[in-house]
C-alpha positions in Angstrom: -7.9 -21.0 7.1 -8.7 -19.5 3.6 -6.7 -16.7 1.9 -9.4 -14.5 2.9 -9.3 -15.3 6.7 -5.9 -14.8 6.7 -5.8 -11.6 5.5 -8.7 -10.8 8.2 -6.3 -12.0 10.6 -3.1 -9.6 9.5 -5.5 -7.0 9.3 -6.5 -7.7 13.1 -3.2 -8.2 14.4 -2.5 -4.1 13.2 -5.7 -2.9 14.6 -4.7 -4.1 17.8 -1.8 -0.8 17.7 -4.8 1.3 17.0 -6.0 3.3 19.8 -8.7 6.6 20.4 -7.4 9.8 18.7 -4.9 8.2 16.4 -3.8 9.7 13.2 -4.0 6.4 10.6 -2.6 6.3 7.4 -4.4 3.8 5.5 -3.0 1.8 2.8 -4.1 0.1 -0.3 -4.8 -3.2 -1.6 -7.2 -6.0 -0.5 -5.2 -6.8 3.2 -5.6 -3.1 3.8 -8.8 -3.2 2.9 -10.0 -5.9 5.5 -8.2 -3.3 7.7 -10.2 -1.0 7.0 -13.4 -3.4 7.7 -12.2 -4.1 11.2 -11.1 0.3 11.6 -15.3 0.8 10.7 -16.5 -1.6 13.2 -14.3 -0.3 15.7 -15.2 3.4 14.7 -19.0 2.5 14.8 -18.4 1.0 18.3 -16.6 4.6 19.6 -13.1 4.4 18.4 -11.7 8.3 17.3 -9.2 8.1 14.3 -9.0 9.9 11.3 -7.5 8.4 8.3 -5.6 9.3 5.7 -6.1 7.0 2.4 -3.0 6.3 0.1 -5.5 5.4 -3.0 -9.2 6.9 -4.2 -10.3 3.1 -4.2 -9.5 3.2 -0.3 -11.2 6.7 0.4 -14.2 5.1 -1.6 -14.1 2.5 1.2 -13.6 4.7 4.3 -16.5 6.7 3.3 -19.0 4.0 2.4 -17.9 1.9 5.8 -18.0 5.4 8.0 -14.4 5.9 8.5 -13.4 9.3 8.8 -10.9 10.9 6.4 -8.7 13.8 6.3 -5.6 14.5 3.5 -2.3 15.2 4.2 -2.7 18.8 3.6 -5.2 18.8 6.9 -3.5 16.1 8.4 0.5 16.4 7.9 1.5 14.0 10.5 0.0 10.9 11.2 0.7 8.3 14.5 0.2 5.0 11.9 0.3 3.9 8.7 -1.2 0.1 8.0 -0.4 -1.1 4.3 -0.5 -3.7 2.6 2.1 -5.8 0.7 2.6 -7.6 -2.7 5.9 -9.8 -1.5 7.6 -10.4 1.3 11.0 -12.4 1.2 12.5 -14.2 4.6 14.5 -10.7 5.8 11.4 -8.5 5.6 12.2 -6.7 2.6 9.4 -6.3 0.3 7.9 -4.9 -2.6 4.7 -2.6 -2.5 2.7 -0.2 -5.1 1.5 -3.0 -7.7 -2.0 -1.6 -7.2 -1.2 1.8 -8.5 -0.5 3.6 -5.1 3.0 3.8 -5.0 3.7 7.5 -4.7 0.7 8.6 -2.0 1.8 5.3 -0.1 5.4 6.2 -0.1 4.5 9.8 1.0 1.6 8.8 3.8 4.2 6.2 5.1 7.3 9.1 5.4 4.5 11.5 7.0 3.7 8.5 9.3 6.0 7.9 13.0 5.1 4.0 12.7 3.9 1.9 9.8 2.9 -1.6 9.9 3.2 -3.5 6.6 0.2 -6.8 6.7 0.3 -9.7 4.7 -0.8 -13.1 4.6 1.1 -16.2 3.9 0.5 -16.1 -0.1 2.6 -12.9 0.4 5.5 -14.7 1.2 8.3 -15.7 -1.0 12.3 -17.2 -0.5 13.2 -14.2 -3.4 11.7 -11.4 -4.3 10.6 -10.9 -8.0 7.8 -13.6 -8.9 5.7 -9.8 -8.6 6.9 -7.3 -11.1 8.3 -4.6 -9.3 6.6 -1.2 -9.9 8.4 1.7 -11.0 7.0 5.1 -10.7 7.8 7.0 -14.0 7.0 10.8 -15.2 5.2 11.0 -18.9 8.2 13.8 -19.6 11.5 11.9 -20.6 9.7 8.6 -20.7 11.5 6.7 -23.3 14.9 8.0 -21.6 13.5 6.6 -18.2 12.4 3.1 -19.9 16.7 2.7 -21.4 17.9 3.8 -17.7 15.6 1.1 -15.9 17.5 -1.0 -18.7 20.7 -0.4 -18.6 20.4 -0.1 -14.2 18.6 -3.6 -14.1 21.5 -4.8 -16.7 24.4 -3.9 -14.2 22.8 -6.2 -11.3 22.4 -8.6 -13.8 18.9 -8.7 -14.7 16.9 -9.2 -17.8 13.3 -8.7 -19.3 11.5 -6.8 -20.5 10.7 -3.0 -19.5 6.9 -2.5 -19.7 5.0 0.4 -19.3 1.6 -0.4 -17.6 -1.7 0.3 -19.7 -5.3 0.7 -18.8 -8.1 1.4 -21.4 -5.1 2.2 -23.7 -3.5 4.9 -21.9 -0.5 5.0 -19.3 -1.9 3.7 -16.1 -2.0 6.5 -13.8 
């Protein structure tokens, strides 16, 4: 099977806890996105959900595929959140948010009574930190911030460098 299928095949494995009338979050990423593939043909078929999407590129999706959205503000408590994953390590911990989601994922997931993290078998590592883990920072205080990640990742006993992510020159956002 090819990265691709397998990630179909995740992404399959969490629609089957999908049922009519279901509040979904709906996560970020491109294993969430083949979730949201499946969701539409399910949707097109005569399933009822509403989603809620933890990214703009995966509201973008929803609406071309048919997928009905709501926000949070509409929508404060959801049944399901599916997401996505960047590693996973043998005792299920993982790191998440290296597409630029981070904060709506971590706030759909708290609003959500389940979530169901997917990921294929490139996903999978013996220790996490081959990914760089994402760190959500505020523009006020930044340079402070950047010395605490430091001097916190210096007291487990870590090195590297701090970088701030970029896009078109500017912070990523």
């Amino acid at each position: 099977m090819d990265a691709r299928q397998l990630k179909v095949e995740a992404a399959r494995a969490a629609l089957a806890h999908v049922g009519s009338g279901m509040r979904l979050g709906i996560g970020t990423g491109t294993t969430a996105e083949e979730f949201v593939r499946l969701l539409a043909e399910k949707v097109a078929t005569g399933l009822d959900v509403v989603g809620v999407p933890t990214s703009e590129r995966t509201a973008a999706l929803c609406r071309e595929l048919g997928v009905p959205l709501s926000t949070l503000e509409d929508t404060p408590e959801l049944d399901l959140t599916v997401d996505g994953a960047d590693e996973v390590d043998p005792d299920l911990t993982l790191i998440k948010g290296g597409g630029g989601a981070l904060l709506r994922e971590k706030i759909v997931a708290a609003a959500s009574d389940r979530m169901i993290v997917i990921a294929d078998k490139s996903k999978l590592v013996e220790t996490l930190g081959r990914f760089p883990l994402p760190i959500e920072v505020n523009k006020f205080g930044l340079r402070a911030t950047e010395v605490a990640i430091g001097a916190a990742a210096a007291k487990l006993g870590l090195s590297g460098p701090v970088t701030l992510r970029m896009t078109g020159g500017q912070p990523f956002v």
